[in-house]
BAKOLGU-12202 format. One record per residue: residue number from 1; residue in one letter; x, y, z of N, C-alpha, C, CB in turn. Coordinates in steps of 0.02 Angstrom, whole numbers, plus 50000, padded with zeros to 5 digits. Atoms other than C-alpha are relative to their C-alpha. Glycine has a CB too. Layout:
# BAKOLGU-12202
- num; residu; nu; nv; nw; cau; cav; caw; cu; cv; cw; cbu; cbv; cbw
- NUM; A; X; Y; Z; X; Y; Z; X; Y; Z; X; Y; Z
...
***
This chain:
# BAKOLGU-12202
- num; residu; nu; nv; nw; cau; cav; caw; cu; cv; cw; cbu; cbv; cbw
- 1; X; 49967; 50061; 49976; 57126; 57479; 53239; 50053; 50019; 50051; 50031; 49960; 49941
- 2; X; 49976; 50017; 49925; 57214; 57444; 53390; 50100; 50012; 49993; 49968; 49894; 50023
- 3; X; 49910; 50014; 50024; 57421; 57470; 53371; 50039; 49948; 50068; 50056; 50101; 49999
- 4; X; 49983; 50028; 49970; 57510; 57343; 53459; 50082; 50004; 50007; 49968; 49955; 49984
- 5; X; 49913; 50007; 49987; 57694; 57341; 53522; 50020; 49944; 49995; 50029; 50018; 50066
- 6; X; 49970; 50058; 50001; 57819; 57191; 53506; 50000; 49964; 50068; 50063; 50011; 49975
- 7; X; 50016; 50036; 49917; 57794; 57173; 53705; 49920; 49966; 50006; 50003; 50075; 50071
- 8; X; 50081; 50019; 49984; 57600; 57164; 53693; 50009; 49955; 49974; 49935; 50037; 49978
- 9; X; 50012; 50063; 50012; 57620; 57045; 53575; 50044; 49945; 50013; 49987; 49999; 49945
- 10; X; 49937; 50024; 49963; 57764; 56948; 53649; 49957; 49970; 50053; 50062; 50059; 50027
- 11; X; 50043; 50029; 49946; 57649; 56942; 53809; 49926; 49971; 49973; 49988; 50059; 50056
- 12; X; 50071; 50027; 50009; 57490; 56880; 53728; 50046; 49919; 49956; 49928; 50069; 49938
- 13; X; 49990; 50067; 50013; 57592; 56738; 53642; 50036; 49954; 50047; 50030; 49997; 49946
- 14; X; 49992; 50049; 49936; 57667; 56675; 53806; 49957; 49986; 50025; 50031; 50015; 50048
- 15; X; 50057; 50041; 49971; 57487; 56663; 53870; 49988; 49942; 49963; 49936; 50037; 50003
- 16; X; 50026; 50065; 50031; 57456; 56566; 53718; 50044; 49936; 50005; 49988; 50013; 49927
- 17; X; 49960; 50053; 50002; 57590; 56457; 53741; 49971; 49964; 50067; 50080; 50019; 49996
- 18; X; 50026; 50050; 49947; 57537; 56425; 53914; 49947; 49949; 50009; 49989; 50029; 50040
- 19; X; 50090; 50033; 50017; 57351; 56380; 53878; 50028; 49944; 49952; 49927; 50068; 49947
- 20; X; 49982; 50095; 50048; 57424; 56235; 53745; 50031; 49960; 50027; 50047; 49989; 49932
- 21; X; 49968; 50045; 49939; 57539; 56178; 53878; 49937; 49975; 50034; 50051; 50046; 50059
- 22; X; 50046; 50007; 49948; 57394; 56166; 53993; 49947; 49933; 49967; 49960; 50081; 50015
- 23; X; 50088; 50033; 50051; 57264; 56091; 53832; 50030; 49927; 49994; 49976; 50045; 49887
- 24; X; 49985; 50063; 50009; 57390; 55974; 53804; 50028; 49948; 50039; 50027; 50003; 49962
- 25; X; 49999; 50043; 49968; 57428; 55913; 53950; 49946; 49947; 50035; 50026; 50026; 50027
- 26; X; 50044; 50024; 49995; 57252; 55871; 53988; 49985; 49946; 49925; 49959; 50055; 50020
- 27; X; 50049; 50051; 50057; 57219; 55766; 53815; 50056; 49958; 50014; 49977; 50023; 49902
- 28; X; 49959; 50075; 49998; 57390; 55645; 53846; 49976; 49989; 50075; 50100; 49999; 49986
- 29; X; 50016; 50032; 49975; 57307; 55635; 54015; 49934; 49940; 50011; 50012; 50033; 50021
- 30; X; 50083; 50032; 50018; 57143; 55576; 53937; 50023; 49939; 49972; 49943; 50046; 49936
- 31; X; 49983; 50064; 50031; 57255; 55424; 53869; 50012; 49946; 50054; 50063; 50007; 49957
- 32; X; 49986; 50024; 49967; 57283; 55356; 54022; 49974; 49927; 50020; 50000; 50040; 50028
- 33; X; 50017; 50061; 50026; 57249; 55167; 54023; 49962; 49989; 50082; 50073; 49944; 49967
- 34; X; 50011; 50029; 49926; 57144; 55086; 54172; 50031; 49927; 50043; 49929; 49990; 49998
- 35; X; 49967; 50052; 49997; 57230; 54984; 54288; 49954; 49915; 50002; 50043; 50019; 50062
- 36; X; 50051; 50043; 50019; 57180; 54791; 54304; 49962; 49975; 50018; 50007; 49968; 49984
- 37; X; 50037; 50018; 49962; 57078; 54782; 54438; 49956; 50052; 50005; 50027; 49980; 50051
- 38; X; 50058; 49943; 50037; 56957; 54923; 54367; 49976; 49964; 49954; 50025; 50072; 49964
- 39; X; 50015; 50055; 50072; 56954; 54820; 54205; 49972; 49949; 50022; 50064; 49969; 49956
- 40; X; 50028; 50059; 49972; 56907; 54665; 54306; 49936; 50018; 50023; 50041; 49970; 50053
- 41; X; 50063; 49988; 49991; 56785; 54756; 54396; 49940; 50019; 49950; 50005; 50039; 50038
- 42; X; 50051; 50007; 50030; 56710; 54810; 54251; 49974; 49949; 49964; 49999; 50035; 49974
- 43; X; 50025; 50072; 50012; 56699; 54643; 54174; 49964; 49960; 50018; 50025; 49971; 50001
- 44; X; 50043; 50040; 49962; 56616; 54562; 54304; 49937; 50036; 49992; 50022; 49991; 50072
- 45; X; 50080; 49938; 49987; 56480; 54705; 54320; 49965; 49983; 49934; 50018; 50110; 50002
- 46; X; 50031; 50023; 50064; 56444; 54656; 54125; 49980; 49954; 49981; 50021; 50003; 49964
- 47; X; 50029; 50083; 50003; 56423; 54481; 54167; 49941; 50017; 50033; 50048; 49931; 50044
- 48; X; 50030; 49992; 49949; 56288; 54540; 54297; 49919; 49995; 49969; 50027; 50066; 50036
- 49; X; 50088; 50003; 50041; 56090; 54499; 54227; 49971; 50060; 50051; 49939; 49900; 50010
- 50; X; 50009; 49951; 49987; 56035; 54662; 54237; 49903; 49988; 50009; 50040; 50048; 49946
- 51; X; 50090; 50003; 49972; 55828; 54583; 54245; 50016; 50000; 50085; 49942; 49904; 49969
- 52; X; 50030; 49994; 49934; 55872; 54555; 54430; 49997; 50053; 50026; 50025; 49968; 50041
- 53; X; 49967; 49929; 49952; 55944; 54738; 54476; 49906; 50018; 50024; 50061; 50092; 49931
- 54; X; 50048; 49982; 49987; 55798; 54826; 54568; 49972; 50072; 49949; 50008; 50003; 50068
- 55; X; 50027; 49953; 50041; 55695; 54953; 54480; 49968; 50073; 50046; 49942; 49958; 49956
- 56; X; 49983; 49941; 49952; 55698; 55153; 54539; 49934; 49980; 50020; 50020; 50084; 49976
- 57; X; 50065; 50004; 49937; 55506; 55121; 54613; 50017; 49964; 50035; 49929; 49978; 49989
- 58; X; 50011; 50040; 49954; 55553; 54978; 54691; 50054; 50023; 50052; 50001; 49929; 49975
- 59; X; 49951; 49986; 49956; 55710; 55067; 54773; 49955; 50067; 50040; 50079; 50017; 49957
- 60; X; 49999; 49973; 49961; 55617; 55219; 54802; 49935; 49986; 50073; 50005; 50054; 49961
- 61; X; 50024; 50042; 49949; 55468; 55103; 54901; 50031; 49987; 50073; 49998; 49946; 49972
- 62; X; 50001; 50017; 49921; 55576; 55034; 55012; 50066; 50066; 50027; 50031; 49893; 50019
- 63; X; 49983; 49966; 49982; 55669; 55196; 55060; 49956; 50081; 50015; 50045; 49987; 49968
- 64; X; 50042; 49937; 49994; 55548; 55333; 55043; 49951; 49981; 50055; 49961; 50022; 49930
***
């Protein structure tokens, strides 16, 4: 086994500290609320009768 000094490990728990800084700044940014004209847009889009949308043959028809 490996002998470690109070520096080695000193420096491997400031990485770790950094990496949880980092983890956790990404998951309170994953809380981030949408504003209300995102929300609107998606609302409307859910009202939208999805029988008319076109269907991928018929898109790739008139583009291919």
């Amino acid at each position: 086994m490996e002998n470690a000094t109070l520096n080695d490990v000193n420096k491997t728990l400031i990485i770790l500290k950094k990496e949880m800084e980092y983890i956790k700044r990404m998951l309170e940014e994953g809380n981030l609320e949408l504003e209300e004209n995102v929300k609107e847009a998606v609302s409307e889009s859910r009202k939208r009768d999805y029988r008319k949308f076109k269907t991928q043959e018929q898109i790739e028809q008139e583009f291919l």
